[in-house]
N, C-alpha and C positions, 0 to 999 in steps of 0.2 A: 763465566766461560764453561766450566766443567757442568755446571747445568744447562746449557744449551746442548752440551754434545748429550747431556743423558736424555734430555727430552730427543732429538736426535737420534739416538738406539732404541729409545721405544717406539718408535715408527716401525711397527715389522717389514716395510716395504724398503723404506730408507735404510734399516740396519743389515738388511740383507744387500741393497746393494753398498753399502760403504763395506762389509765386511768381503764383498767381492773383490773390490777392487782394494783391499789392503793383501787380501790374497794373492791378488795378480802381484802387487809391488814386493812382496815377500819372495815369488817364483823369479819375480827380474831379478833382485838382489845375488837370490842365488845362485843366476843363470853367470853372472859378471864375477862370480868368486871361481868358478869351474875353467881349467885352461884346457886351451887348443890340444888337439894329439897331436905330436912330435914337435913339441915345446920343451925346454927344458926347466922345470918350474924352479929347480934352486938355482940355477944363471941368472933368470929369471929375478928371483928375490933378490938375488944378491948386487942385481943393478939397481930392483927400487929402494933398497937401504942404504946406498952408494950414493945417489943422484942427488945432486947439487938442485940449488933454486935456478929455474930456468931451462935445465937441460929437457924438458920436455919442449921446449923451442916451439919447433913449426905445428907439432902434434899436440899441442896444447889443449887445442881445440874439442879437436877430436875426443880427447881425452875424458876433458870435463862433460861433452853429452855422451859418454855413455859411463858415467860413474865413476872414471880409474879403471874399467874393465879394459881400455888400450892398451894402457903399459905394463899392463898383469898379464896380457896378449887369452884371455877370456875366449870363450866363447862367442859371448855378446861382448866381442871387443868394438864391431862398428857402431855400436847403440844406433840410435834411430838418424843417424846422418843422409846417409843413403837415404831414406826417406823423405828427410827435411831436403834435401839436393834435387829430390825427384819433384816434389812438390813446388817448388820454386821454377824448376826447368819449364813445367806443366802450367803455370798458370802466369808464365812469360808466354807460353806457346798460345795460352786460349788468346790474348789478344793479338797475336799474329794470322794466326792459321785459322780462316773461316769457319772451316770444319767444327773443330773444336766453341769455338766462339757460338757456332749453332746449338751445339751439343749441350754446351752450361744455360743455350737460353730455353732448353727442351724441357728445365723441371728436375723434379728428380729424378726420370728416368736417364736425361744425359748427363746428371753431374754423379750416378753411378757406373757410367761407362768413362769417365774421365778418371775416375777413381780406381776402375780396375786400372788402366794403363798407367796411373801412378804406382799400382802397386807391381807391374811387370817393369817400368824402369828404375825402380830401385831395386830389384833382386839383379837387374842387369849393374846397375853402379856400385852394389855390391859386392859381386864377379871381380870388378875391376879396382875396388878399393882394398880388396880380402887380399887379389895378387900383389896390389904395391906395398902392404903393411907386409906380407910373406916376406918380398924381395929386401924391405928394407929392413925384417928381424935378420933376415941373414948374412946383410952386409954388413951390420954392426953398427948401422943408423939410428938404429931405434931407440939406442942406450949412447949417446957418443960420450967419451973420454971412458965409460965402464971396460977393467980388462979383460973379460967375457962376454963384452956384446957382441963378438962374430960369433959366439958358442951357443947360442941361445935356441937355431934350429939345429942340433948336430947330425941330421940326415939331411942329407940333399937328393935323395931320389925325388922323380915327378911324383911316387906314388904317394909320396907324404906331403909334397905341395899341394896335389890336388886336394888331397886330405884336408888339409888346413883349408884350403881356400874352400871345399864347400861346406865345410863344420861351419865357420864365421858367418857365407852366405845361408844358411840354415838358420843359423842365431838372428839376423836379420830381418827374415821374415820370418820367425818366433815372436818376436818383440813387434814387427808388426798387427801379428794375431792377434798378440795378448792387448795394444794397444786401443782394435777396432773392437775385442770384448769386454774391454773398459768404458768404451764410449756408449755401445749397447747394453751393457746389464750393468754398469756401473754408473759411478760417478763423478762428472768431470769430460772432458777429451780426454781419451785415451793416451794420444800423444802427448800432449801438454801436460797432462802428471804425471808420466813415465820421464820426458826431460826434468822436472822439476824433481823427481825422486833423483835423477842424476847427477844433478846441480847442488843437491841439497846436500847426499853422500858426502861428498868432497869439505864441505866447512870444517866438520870438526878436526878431520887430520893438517888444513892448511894451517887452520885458527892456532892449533900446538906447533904448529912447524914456525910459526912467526915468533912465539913464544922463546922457544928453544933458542933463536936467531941470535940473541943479547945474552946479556947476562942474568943474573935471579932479578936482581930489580929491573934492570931495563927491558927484561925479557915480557915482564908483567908488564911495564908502562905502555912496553909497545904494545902488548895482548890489548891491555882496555881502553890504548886509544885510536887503535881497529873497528873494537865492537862496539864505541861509543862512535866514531865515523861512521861504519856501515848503519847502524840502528837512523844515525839520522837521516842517511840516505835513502833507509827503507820509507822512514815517515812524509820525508819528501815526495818520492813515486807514488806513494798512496794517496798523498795530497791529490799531484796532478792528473793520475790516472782516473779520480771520483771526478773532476772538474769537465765541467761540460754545458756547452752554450744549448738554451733553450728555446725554441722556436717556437710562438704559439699558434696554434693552429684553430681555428672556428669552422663549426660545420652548420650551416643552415639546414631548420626544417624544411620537414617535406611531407607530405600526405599522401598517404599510399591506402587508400580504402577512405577507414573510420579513424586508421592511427595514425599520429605523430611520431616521426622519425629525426632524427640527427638533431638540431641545436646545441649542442656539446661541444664542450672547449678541452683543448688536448695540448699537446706539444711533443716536438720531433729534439731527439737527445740527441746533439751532433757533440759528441767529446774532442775536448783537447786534443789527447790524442789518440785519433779515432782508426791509428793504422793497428797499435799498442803491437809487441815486441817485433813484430815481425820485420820491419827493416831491417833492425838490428842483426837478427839474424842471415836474412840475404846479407848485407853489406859484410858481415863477419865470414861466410861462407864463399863469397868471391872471392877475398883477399885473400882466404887459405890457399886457390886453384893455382893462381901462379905461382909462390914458395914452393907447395908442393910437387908441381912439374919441374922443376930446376933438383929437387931434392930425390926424387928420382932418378931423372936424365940422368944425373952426377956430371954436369956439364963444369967445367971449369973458364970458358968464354966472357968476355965484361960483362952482356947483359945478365949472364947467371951470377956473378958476381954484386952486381948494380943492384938485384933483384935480391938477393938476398942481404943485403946492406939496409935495405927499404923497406922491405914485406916482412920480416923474420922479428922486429926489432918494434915491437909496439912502441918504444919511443919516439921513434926515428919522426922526424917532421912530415917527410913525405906521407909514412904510412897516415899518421895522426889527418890529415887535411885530406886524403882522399879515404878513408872509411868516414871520414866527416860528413862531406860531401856524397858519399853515397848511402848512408843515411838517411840525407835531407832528400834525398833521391826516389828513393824504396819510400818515402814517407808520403811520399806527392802521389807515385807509382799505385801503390797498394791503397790508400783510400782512391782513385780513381777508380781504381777497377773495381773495388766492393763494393762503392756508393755512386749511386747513378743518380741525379737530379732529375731527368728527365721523366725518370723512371716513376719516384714517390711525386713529383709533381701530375703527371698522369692519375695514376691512383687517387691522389688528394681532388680533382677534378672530377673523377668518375663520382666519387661518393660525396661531391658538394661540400667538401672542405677548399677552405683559402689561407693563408695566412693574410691578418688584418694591414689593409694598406697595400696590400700588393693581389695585383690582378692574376686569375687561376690561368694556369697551361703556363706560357712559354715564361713570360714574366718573371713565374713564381721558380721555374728550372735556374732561371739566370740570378734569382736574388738567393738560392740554396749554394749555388755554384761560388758564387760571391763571399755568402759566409765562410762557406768549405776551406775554401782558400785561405782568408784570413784566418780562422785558426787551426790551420794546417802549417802553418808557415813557424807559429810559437812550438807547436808539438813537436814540428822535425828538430827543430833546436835545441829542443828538448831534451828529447831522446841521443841528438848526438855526445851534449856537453854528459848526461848519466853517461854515457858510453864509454866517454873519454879521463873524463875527472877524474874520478878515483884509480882510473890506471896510471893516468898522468901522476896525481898529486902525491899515491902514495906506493911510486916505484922505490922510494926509499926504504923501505921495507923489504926490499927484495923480492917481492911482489912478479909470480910472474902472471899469464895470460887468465889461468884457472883460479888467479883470488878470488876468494872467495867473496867480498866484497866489489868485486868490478862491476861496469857497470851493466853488463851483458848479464853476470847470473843474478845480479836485482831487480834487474825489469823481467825476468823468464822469473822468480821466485813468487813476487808479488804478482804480476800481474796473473800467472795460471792460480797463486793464492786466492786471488781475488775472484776469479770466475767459477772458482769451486766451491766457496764459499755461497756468495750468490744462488746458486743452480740449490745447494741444498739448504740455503734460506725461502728460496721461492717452493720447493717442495713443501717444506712446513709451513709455512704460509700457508698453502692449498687445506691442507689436514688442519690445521689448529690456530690461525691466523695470527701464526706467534713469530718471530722471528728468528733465524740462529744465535743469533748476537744479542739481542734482548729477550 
């Protein structure tokens, strides 16, 4: 291993961009240590050394993608939410709205003009998430049962809300920047190693806070039998995430002048699970919007009541069977829209590829569609039971939203792991036809 990463560094190309984007994740880190102006940072401390397991409740979420920078009320307290929220809204929208739908089928010239309007509505969602985090440091939401969480903003002028709210929406589209100049001069998606630096943050303070939980020895039993849980869950996801049904493909020669073309055999990688995290996160992302409209309002009415009994309580039956099920949803959803049969059956046609046994064009759309299907149907399942298991099995830990181990931050840890990995295996490959890992 450590001599992969040095062959790795000696790439002058490769080590300049890896050392770009440690740069970049050094500037995030320290952008999520820096708090808001008219905060009060020792109220502040003195409720995250206060806070019980759980009391981050509904803002759990939140929390963990942007490192702990929420409940520190940061800068980059929104991390890349906003983002992820816009991006979701936006490519709900391309299948509705023609427009759009035109747009992404335009090339890269229109899937950069969808790109800008994701990035103008999440500075707009930002706006509106920066006012409801303000409103709710100030009511004393933010920290509940802390006896200084209504003191947390102690100016209530507009001039300091406004303050606050466009510091955070600043911070926002900062981390958006830095995100799309990871993806350009670095290494990896920008955004996908920025969530996973934020995911990753969090382990070692939950992994002692579980620790702490028991006594000296039970305290330990519990530690190692966490990170002997989590490690096997990680080997799992790696398992399913490499697995992937393979479709062989044949191209008949052709003679074009004096040369011979095509007769080559190939094959189409259609993965397990070929949506890989992103369900997860739409289905985790819905289920925050109602809690946190009730938690707002400050409605006292049954259904806010109802709703927070169900949505607030990862245990609860109901929440557990509809983030299931919307999972399985988002998983149908999202490879639908990314993989088009029609699409690589056309192409496979134009250039005198078939798959053997099955007749080129429409056939071959309907026998890709076919397989799609079936194992798309293992994957959602998949992805739901990681989802849910370890928050289920080991809420006895006192475990809340942000374990470290759930299933949400092992499939975002492994699977951006994985792709980064990859991206700068295949780089060395080109240079030295060596591998990272070998």
């Amino acid at each position: 291993m450590l001599s992969a990463f040095t062959r790795a560094f000696k790439t002058p190309d490769l080590r300049k961009k890896l050392l770009f984007t440690l740069g970049i994740v050094v500037l995030y880190r320290l952008g999520a240590q820096i708090p808001v102006p008219g905060i009060s940072y020792q109220n502040v401390q003195f409720c995250l050394d206060n806070q019980q397991s759980g009391d981050a409740g509904l803002l759990g979420l939140v929390n963990m993608f942007s490192g702990g920078a929420l409940l520190q009320v940061t800068i980059f307290a929104l991390g890349i939410m906003p983002y992820i929220t816009a991006s979701i809204i936006l490519q709900l929208l391309v299948v509705v709205i023609p427009r759009l739908e035109a747009l992404k089928k335009e090339g890269q010239s229109g899937q950069a003009k969808i790109t800008q309007y994701t990035r103008y509505l999440t500075v707009a969602l930002a706006v509106l998430q920066a006012t409801g985090l303000v409103a709710t440091a100030r009511s004393g939401s933010l920290f509940q049962g802390c006896p200084v969480g209504d003191e947390i903003v102690p100016d209530d002028s507009v001039y300091t809300t406004i303050t606050m709210v466009v510091t955070m929406t600043a911070g926002t589209a900062l981390i958006m920047w830095l995100g799309e100049l990871v993806t350009d001069r670095g290494i990896g998606n920008g955004m996908s190693i920025l969530m996973f630096i934020s995911i990753a943050a969090g382990f070692p303070g939950a992994l002692w806070a579980i620790k702490q939980q028991g006594d000296l020895a039970d305290g330990w039993i519990e530690f190692g039998t966490v990170v002997v849980v989590g490690l096997a869950m990680v080997g799992l996801v790696v398992f399913v995430e490499q697995a992937q049904r393979r479709i062989p493909v044949q191209y008949a020669k052709r003679m074009i002048g004096r040369r011979s073309y095509g007769g080559t055999s190939t094959y189409i990688p259609l993965k397990v699970n070929q949506a890989g995290v992103i369900p997860v996160i739409f289905a985790s992302s819905l289920l925050y919007i109602p809690a946190l409209i009730v938690q707002f309002s400050g409605s006292t009415a049954g259904w806010a009541d109802w709703v927070r009994d169900n949505f607030t309580d990862q245990g609860a039956p109901i929440y557990v069977a509809v983030y299931f099920l919307l999972i399985v949803f988002f998983a149908f959803f999202y490879v639908a829209i990314s993989f088009n049969p029609e699409e690589v059956a056309d192409n496979m046609k134009k250039y005198g590829g078939f798959i053997p046994g099955i007749r080129a064009g429409r056939p071959t759309a309907e026998y890709l569609s076919y397989v799609l299907n079936r194992i798309t149907w293992p994957g959602s399942i998949y992805l739901g039971l990681i989802a849910l298991v370890p928050t289920v099995a080991l809420a006895g830990f006192g475990a809340n939203e942000n374990f470290p181990f759930g299933g949400t931050s092992i499939l975002i840890i492994v699977g951006v792991g994985l792709e980064t990995v990859k991206q700068i295996e295949s780089q060395l490959q080109q240079r030295n036809y060596e591998g990272f890992l070998r």
